[in-house]
C-alpha positions in Angstrom: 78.3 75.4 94.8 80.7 75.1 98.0 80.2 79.3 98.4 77.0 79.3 98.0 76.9 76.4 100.8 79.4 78.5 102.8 77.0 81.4 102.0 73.9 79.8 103.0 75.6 78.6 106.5 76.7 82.4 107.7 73.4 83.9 106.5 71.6 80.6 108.5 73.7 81.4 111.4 73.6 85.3 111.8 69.8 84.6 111.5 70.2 82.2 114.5 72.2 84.2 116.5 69.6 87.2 115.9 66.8 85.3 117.3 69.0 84.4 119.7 69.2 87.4 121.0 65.4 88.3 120.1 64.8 85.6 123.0 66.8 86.5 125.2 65.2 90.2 125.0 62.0 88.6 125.4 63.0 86.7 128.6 64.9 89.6 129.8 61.7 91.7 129.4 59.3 89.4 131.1 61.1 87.6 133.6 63.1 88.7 136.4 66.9 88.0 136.2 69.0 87.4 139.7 71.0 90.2 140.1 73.4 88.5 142.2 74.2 85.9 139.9 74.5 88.9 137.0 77.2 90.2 140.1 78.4 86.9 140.4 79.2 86.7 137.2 80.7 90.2 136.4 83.4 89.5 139.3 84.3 86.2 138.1 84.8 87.5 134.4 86.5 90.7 135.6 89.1 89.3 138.0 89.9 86.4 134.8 90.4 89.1 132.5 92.2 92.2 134.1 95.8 91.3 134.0 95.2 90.2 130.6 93.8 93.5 129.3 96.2 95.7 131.3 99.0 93.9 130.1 97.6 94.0 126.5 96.7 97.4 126.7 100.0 98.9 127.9 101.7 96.9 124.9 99.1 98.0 122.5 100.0 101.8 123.7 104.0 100.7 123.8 103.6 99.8 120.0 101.7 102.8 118.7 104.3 105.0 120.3 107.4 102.9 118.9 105.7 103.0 115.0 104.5 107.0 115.6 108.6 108.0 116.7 109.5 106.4 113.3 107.3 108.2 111.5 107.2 112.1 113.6 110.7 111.8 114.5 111.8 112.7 110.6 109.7 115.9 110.7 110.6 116.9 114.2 107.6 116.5 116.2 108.5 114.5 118.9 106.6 117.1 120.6 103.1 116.1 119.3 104.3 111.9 119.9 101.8 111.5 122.9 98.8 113.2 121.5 99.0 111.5 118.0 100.0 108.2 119.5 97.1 108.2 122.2 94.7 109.4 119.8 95.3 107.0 117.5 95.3 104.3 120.0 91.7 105.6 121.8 89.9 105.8 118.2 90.8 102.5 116.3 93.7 100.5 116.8 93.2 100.0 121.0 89.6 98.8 121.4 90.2 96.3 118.7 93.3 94.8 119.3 92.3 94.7 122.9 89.2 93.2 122.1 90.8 90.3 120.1 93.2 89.3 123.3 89.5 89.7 125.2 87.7 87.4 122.8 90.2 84.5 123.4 89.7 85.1 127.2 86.4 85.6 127.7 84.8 84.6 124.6 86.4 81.1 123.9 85.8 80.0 128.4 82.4 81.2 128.4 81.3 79.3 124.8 83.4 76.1 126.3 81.4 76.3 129.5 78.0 76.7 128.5 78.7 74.2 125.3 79.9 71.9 128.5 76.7 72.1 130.2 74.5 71.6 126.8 76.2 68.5 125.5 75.9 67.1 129.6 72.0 68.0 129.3 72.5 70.2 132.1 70.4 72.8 130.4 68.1 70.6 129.1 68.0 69.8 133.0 67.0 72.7 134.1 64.1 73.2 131.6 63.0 70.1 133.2 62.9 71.7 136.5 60.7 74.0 135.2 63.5 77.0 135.1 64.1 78.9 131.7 67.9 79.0 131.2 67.9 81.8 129.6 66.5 83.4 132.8 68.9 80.9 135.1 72.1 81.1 133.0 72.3 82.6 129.8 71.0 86.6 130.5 73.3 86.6 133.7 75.9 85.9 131.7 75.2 88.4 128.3 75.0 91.8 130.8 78.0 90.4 133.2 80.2 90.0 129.7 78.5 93.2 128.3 79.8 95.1 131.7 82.8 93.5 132.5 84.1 93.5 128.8 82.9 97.2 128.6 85.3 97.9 131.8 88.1 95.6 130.7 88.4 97.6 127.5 88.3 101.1 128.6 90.8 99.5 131.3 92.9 98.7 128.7 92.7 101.9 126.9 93.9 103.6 130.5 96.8 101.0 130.6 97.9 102.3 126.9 98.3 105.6 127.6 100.3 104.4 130.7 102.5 102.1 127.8 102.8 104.6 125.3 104.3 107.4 127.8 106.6 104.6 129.1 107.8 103.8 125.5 108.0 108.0 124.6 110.7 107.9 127.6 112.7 105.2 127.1 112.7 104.9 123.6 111.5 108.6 121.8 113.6 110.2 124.4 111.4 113.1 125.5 110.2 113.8 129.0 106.8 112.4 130.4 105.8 116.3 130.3 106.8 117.0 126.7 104.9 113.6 126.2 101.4 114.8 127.7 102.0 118.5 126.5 99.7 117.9 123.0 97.4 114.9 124.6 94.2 117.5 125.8 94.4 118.9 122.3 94.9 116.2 120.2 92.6 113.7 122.0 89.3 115.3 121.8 85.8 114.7 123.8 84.4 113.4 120.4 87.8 111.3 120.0 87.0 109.6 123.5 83.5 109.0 122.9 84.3 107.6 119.4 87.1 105.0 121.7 84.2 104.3 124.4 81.5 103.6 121.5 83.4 101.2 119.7 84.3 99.4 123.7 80.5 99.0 123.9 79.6 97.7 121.0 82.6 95.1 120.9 81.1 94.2 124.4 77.8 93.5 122.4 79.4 91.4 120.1 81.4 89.7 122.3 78.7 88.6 124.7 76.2 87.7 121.6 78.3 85.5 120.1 80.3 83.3 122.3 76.9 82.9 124.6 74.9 81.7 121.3 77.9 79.5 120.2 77.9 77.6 123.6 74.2 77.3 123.8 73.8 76.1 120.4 76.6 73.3 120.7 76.2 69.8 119.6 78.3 66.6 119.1 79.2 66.0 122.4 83.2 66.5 123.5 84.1 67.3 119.8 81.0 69.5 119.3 82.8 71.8 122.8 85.9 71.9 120.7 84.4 73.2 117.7 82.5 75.8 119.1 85.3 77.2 121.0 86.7 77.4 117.4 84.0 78.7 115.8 83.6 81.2 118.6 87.1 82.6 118.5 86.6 82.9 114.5 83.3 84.6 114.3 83.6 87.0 117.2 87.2 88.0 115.3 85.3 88.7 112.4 82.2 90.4 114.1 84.6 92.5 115.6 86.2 93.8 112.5 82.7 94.4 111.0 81.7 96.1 114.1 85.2 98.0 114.1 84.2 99.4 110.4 80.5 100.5 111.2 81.2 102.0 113.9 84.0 103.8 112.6 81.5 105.3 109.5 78.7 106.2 112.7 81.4 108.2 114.1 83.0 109.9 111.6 79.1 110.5 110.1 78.3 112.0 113.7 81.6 114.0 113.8 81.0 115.7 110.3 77.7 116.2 112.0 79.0 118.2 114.6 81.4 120.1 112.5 78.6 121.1 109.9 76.7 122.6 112.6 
C-alpha cells in the first residue's frame, strides 16, 4: 500500500511537472518574453555559479587522472593517461558529477526563491495585475538556467582537463606534453558531442525541475524548506535518469555512424 502511494505521488508529479512545462511552451509561444530580464537573469546565475563549477570541474578532472594512473600505470601506459582520463571525464563521469554540485547551486536558490515569492502571494500578485508570471518570471528564468547551466558545464568540463593535466604532473609523473600526446586521438568529435549532449539536457532538467518545485510550493515557511529538499532530491535523480538515456542515444547514434 505505502509503494503504491509512493508510486502514485511520482507518477502524479512527473505528470505535473510535464504540463508544467506544456504551459510554459504555450506562454513562451504566444507571448513575448523580456529579453533583458532572460539577460538579467543569465548574468546573475552565471556569476553565482562559475567558481563553483570551475573548482568542481578541475577536481572532477584531478580525480579521474589519480584513479586512471592506478589502473594504466601497471601496464605501462602512462603515455595514453590524458587521453583515457579526459575521455572518460568528457563522456560520463564530468557532466554528471558537475551537474550534481550545479543542482545544489542553482537548483536548490532558484526553487527557494520562487517558493518565497508563491507562499508571500507575490505571484498570485502579479496575476492580479493582470501579468502572467509565467511570462514575468518563470520563462526568464527556464532559458537563463537552460544557458547559463549549459555554459557552466562545458566550463567545467574545460576546468577538468586543466585538473587532470595538473594531477598527470604532479602525481603520474609525466610531462604536460606526454600528457596531451594521445588527447586528439582518444577524445573524438563524437566523444565531445556525446559530453556537450548530455550538458544540455542536464540543463533541461535542471531548469524544469527546480522552477516547477518553487512554483508549486505550499505550506508557507516549512513548505520553502521542503521544496528546496524535494528539489535537490528529484533533480539528483532526473539527472541520473537523464545520464542513462542519454548515454543509450549516444552510443545508439555512434554504432550508427560506425555501421555506415
Amino acid at each position: 500500500m505505502i509503494m503504491m502511494k509512493r508510486t502514485s505521488a511520482l507518477l502524479a508529479d512527473i505528470g505535473g511537472c510535464l504540463l508544467f512545462l506544456q504551459e510554459a511552451a504555450r506562454v513562451a509561444v504566444t507571448y513575448r518574453v523580456s529579453v533583458h530580464e532572460i539577460f538579467v537573469q543569465i548574468w546573475r546565475v552565471t556569476m553565482q555559479s562559475l567558481s563553483t563549477t570551475a573548482l568542481a570541474g578541475f577536481f572532477v578532472g584531478a580525480l579521474m587522472t589519480v584513479q586512471f594512473t592506478m589502473q594504466v600505470k601497471s601496464f605501462g601506459a602512462l603515455g595514453y593517461l590524458g587521453g583515457l582520463a579526459t575521455s572518460g571525464t568528457i563522456r560520463e563521469v564530468g557532466p554528471l558529477l558537475i551537474a550534481f554540485m550545479l543542482s545544489g547551486k542553482v537548483g536548490a536558490f532558484t526553487s527557494a526563491e520562487l517558493g518565497t515569492m508563491r507562499v508571500t502571494e507575490q505571484i498570485d500578485a502579479i496575476r492580479c495585475l493582470g501579468a502572467n508570471p509565467f511570462q514575468e518570471i518563470i520563462l526568464p528564468r527556464i532559458f537563463a538556467i537552460i544557458f547559463s547551466s549549459f555554459f557552466l558545464l562545458t566550463a567545467g568540463l574545460m576546468m577538468s582537463i586543466f585538473g587532470g593535466l595538473i594531477l598527470g604532473v604532479f602525481f603520474a609523473h609525466i610531462t604536460p606534453e606526454e600528457y596531451l600526446r594521445h588527447v586528439p586521438t582518444i577524445v573524438t568529435f563524437p566523444s565531445i558531442l556525446s559530453g556537450l549532449f548530455k550538458c544540455l539536457v542536464f540543463a533541461i532538467v535542471l531548469a524544469s525541475i527546480c522552477t516547477y518545485k518553487g512554483y508549486t510550493t505550499t505550506g508557507g515557511a516549512k513548505g520553502v524548506g521542503r521544496a528546496v529538499v524535494a528539489t535537490a532530491v528529484s533533480t539528483m535523480v532526473g539527472l541520473v535518469v537523464a545520464d542513462w538515456l542519454t548515454s543509450m542515444i549516444s552510443d545508439a547514434v555512434l554504432q550508427l555512424m560506425v555501421g555506415r
